[in-house]
VEXFI-274506 format. One line per 3 residues: number of its first residue (from 1); their letters; for each residue x, y, z of C-alpha. Coordinates in nm, 2 decimals. Layout:
// VEXFI-274506
NUM> A> X:Y:Z; ... $
// end
This chain:
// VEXFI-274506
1> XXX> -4.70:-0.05:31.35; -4.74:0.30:31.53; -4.41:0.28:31.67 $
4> XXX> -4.27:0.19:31.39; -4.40:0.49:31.20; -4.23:0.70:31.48 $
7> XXX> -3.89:0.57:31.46; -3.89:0.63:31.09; -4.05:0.96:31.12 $
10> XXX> -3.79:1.06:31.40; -3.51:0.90:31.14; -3.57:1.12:30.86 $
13> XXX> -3.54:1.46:31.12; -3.24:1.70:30.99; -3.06:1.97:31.11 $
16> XXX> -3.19:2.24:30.84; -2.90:2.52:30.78; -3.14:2.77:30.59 $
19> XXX> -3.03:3.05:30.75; -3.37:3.07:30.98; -3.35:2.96:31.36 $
22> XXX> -3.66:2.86:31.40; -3.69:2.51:31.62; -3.42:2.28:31.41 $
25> XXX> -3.32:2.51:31.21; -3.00:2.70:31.16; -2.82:3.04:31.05 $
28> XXX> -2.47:2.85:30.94; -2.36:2.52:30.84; -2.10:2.63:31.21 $
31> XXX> -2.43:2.67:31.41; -2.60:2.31:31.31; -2.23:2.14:31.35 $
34> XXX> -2.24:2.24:31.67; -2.56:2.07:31.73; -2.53:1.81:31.57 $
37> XXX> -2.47:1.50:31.74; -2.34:1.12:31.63; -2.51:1.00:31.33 $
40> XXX> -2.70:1.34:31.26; -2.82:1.46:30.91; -2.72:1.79:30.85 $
43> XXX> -2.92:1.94:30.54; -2.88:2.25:30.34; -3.07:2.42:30.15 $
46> XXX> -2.98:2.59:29.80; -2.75:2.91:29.80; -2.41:2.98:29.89 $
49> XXX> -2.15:2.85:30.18; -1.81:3.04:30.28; -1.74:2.95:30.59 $
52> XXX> -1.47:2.74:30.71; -1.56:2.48:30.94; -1.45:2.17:31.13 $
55> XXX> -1.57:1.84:31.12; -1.57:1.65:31.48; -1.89:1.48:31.47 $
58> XXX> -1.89:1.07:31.33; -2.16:0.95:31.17; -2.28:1.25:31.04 $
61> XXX> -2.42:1.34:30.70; -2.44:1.63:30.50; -2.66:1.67:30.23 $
64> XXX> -2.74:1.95:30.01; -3.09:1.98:29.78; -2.92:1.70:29.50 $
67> XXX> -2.86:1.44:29.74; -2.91:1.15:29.53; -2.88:1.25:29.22 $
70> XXX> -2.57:1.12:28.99; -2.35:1.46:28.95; -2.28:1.36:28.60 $
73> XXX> -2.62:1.22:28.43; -2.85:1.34:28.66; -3.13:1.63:28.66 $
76> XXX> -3.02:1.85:28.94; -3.21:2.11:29.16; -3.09:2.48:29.25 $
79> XXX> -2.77:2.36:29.46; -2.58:2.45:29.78; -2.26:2.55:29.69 $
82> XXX> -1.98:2.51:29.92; -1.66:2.78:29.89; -1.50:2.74:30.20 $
85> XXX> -1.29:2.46:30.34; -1.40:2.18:30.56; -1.16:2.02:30.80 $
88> XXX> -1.17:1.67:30.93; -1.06:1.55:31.24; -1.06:1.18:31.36 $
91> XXX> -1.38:1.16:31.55; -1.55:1.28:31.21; -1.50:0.92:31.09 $
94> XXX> -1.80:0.77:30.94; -1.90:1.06:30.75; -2.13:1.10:30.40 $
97> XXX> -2.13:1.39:30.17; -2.44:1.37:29.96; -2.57:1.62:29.69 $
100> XXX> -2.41:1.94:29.72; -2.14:2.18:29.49; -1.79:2.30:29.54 $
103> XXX> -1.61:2.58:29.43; -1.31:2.85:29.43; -1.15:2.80:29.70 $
106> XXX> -1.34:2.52:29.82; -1.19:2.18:30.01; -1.22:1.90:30.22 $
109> XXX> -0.88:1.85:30.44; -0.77:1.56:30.68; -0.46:1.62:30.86 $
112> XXX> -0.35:1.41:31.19; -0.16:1.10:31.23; -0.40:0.89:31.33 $
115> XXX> -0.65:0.68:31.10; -0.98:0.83:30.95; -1.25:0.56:30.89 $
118> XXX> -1.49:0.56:30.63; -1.54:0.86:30.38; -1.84:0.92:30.14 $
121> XXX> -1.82:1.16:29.86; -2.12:1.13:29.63; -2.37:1.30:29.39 $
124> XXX> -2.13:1.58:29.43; -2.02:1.83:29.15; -1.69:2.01:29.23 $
127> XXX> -1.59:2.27:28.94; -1.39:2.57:28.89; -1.19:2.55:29.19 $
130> XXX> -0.90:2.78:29.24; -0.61:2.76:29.01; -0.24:2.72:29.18 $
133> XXX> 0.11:2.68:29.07; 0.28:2.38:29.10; 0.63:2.42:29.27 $
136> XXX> 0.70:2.11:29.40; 0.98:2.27:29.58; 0.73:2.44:29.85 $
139> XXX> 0.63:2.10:29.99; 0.83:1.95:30.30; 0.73:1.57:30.13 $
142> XXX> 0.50:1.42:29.87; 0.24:1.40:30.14; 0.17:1.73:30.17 $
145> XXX> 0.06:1.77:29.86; -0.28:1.98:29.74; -0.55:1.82:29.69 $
148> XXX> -0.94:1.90:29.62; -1.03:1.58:29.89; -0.65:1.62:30.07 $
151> XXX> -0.56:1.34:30.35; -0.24:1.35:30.42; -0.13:1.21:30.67 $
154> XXX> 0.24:1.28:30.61; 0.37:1.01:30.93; 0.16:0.79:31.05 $
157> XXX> -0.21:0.67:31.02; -0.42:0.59:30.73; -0.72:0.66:30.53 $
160> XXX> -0.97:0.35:30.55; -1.29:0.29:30.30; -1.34:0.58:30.15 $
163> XXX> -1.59:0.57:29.85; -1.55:0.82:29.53; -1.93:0.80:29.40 $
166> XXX> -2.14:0.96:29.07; -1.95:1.29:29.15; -1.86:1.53:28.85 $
169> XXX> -1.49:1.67:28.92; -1.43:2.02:28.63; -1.13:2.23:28.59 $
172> XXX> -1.01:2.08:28.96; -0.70:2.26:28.95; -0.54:2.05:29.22 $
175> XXX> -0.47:1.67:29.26; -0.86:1.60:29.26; -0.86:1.33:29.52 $
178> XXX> -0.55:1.28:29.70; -0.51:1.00:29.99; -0.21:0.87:30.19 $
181> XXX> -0.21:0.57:30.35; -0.56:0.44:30.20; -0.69:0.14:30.31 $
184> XXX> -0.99:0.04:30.07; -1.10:0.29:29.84; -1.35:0.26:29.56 $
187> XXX> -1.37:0.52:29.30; -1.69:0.46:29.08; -1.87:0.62:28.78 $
190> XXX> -1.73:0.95:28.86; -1.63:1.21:28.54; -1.29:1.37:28.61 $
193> XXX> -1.18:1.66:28.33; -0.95:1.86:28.28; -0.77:1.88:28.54 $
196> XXX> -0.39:1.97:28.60; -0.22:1.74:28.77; -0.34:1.34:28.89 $
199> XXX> -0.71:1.30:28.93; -0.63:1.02:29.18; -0.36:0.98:29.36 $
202> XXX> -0.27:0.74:29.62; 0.03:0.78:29.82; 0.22:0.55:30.08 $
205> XXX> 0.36:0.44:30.35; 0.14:0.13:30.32; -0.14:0.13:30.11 $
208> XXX> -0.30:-0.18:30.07; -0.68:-0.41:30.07; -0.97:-0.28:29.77 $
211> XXX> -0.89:-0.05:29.52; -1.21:-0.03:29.26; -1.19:0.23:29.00 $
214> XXX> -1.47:0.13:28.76; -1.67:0.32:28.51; -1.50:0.66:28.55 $
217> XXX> -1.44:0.90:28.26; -1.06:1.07:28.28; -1.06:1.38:28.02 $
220> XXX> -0.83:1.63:27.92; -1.01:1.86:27.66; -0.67:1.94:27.53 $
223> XXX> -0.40:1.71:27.51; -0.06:1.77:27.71; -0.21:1.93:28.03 $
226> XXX> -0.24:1.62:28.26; -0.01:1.43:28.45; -0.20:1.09:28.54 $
229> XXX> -0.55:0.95:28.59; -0.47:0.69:28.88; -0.12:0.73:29.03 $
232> XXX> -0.06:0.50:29.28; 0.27:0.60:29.41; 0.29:0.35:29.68 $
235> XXX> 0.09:0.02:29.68; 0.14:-0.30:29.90; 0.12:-0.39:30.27 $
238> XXX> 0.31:-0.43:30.53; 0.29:-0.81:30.50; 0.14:-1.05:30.23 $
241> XXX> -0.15:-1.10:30.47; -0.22:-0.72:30.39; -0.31:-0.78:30.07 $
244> XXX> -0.33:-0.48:29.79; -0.61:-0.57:29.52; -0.67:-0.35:29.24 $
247> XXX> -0.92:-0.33:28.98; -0.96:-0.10:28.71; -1.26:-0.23:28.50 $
250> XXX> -1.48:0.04:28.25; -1.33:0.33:28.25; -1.21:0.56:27.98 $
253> XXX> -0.90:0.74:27.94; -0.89:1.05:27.73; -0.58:1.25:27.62 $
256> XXX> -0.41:1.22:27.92; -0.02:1.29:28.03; 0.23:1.51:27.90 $
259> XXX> 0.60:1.52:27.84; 0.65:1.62:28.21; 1.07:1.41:28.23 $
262> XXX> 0.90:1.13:28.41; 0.83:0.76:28.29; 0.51:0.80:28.49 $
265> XXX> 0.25:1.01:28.30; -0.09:0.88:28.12; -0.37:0.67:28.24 $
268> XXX> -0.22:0.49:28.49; 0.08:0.47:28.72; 0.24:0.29:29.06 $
271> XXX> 0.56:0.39:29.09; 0.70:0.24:29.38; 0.59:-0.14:29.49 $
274> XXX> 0.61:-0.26:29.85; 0.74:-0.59:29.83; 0.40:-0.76:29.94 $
277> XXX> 0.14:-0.94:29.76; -0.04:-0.71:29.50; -0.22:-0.80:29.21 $
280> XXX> -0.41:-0.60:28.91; -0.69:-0.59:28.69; -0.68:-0.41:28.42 $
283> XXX> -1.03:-0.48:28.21; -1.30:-0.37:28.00; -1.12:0.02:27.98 $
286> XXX> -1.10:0.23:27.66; -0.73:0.45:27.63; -0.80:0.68:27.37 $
289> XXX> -0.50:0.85:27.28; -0.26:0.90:27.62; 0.11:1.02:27.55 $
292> XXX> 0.18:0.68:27.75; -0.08:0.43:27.88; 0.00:0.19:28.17 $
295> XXX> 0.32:0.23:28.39; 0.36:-0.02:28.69; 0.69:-0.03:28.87 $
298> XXX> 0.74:-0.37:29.04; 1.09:-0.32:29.19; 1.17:-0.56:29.47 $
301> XXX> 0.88:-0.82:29.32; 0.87:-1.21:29.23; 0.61:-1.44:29.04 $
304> XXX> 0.47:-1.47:29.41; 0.37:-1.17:29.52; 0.33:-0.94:29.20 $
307> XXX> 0.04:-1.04:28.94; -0.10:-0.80:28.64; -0.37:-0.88:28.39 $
310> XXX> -0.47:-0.62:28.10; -0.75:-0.77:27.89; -1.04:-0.69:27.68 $
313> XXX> -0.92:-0.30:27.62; -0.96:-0.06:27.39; -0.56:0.14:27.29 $
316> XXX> -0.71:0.41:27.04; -0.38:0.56:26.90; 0.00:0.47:26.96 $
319> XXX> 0.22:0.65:27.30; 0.48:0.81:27.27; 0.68:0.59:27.49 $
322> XXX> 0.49:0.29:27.59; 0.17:0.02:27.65; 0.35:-0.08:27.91 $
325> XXX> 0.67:-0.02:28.06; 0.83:-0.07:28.46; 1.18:0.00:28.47 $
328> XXX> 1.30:0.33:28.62; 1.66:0.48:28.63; 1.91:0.15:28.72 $
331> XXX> 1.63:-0.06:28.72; 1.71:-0.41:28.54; 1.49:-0.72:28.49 $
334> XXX> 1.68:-0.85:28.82; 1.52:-0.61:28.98; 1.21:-0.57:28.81 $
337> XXX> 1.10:-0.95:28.68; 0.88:-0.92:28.37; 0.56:-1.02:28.53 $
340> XXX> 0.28:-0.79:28.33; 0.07:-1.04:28.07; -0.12:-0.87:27.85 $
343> XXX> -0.38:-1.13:27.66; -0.64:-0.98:27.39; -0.69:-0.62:27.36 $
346> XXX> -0.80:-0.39:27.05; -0.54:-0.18:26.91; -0.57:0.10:26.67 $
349> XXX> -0.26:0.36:26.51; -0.28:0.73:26.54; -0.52:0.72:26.21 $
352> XXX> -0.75:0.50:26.33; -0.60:0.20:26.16; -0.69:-0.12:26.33 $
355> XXX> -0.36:-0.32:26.44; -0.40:-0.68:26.43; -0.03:-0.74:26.42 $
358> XXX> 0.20:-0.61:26.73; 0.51:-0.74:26.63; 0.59:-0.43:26.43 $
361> XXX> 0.47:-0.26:26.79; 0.68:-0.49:27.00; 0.90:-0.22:27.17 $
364> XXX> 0.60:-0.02:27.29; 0.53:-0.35:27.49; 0.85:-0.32:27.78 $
367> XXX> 0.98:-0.52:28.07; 0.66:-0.79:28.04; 0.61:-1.15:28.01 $
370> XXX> 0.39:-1.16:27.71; 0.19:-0.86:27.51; -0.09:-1.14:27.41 $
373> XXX> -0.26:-1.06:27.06; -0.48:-0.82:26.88; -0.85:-0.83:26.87 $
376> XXX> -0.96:-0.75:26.47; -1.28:-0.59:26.64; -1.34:-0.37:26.92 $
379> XXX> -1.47:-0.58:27.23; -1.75:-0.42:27.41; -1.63:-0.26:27.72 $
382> XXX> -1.81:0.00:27.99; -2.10:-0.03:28.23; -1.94:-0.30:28.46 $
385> XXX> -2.01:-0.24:28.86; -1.77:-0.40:29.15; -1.94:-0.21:29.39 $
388> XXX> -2.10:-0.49:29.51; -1.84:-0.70:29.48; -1.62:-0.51:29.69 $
391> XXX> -1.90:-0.49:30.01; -1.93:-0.89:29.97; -1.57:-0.96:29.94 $
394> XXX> -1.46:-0.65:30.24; -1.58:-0.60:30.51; -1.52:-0.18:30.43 $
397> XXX> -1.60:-0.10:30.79; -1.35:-0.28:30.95; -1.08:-0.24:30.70 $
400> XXX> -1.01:-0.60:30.64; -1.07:-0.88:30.38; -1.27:-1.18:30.44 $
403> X> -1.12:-1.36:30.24 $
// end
């Protein structure tokens, strides 16, 4: 019993950056990540951070006074707020965030060619970051893209298990959490507002295995400022073995997209399908008044390797374009089979009127098997959890399914 005493005493020893160097203790968050050694907790106390670092250590943690605590129900402490950038390198894999804040000019950056493996962000609140201009035309490629939480990973590589948890995301002015080449990713009861461009965005070559987005709030305060709440721009594998699951149970969608001359704005998004076996679940989610709602391009797919469910939703107020839609440009029902089923969901008009009869709706429905029927009551919807689900059904540390 002694010894065991010990080992947990000796666990819960941190690296304290307090500005003191006194035995375990350190001036910067620099000094203590030079200390620091695999699977080290690195703990700071409340007050401010601008100092750019990097990240080389794995197994490391980094907590600040809220570590914990939800960052969008929670009762939070004095907090340590972050306003520099942190930069990742590969041999940082393995690493938590846990409990602190992030501002101005604030962000976490992973840039090599070569896989990352396993990302926590949790209990984190990340607000008022610096405010940008979107010209497109500055970036080489779509992968280089800003992003609050940026891996980009413009040629080779991939992002693997990264988990989005209880953070609180405000006026992010950037793409909010950006990752190319993901491999397993859970986003879960997270609050993303107002923010100007995607709040998640997912980018190829390959991106494939658990996607979980449950119980997340996506809010624009005003309407028309917001491209997408999940953009998946590329989804699949590189074989059907690789399979790309994706789940989007409890979440609500709140004024998002804009007229911005793409058919992909609104709640959700993939624009360009990989040929290999993916499937969705779209459940349980409240849309409350998108310009469009749910855009899924399956070019290239068949009844074999392309499945999509939307069931047991809430559509408060009619798009401007669409419930659903997948064709782009030339693309024809050859090309893209109408595969989508929608089965019950609650509709309402732009007055609140409940819609029990879609017929007289019918062209909002495009390019789908079957736009099911309407609910004459709103069907509960919120508070499920697949967190579990996904650690039973992946193994998230390896990458892979088991089965």
């Amino acid at each position: 019993k002694g010894n065991l005493t010990l080992i947990a005493k000796w666990k819960e020893i941190a690296l304290i950056v307090d500005g003191t160097t006194e035995d375990g203790h350190y001036a910067t968050l620099a000094d203590a990540l030079a200390a620091a050694k695999d699977g080290d907790v690195i703990k700071l106390a409340a007050g401010e951070y601008l100092e750019n670092v990097t990240i080389n250590v794995p197994n490391l943690t980094i907590k600040g006074p809220n570590a914990g605590i939800d960052a969008v129900n929670g009762t939070r402490e004095a907090e340590a707020i972050i306003k520099g950038v942190w930069t990742l390198t590969s041999a940082a894999k393995g690493i938590v965030v846990d409990g602190l804040s992030f501002t101005e000019g604030a962000k976490i950056a992973y840039g090599e060619n070569t896989a990352f493996v396993g990302f926590t962000f949790q209990n984190n609140k990340v607000y008022d970051t610096t405010e940008y201009a979107m010209d497109w035309s500055k970036y080489e490629t779509r992968y280089e893209l800003p992003g609050f939480i940026q891996f980009t990973l413009k040629s080779g590589g991939s992002v693997q298990n990264v988990y989005i948890l209880n953070n609180s995301f405000v006026n992010v002015s950037e793409i909010n959490v950006l990752a190319n080449r993901a491999i397993n990713m859970v986003v879960d009861g997270n609050l993303f507002k107002d923010f100007d461009v995607d709040a998640i965005r997912v980018e190829g070559g390959y991106a494939y295995g658990a996607f979980g987005f449950t119980n997340n709030v996506f809010e624009q305060t005003v309407a028309g400022n917001a491209c997408q709440g999940i953009f998946l721009y590329s989804i699949a594998g590189g074989s059907d073995s690789n399979k790309a699951e994706v789940v989007i149970d409890s979440n609500e969608f709140i004024n998002l997209g804009k007229d911005n001359g793409t058919v992909f704005t609104g709640a959700i998004s993939a624009y360009r399908f990989q040929e290999h076996l993916t499937t969705f679940e779209i459940v349980n989610n409240i849309f409350d008044h998108c310009y469009d709602y749910i855009y899924l391009r399956n070019n290239g797919g068949n009844s074999s390797n392309w499945f999509c469910t939307v069931e047991n939703n809430q559509f408060l107020g009619l798009p401007v374009n669409q419930y659903f839609g997948s064709y782009r440009g030339s693309d024809t029902e050859s090309t893209n089979p109408h595969l989508a089923v929608f089965t019950k969901n609650y509709y309402e008009d732009n007055e609140g009127k409940v819609i029990t009869n879609l017929s007289a709706y019918e062209n909002y429905f495009k390019h789908m098997a079957s736009y099911g029927t309407a609910l004459e009551a709103k069907p509960a919807v919120g508070s499920a959890s697949r967190l579990e689900f996904w650690q039973i059904s992946y193994d998230l540390n390896a990458g892979t399914t088991k089965g």
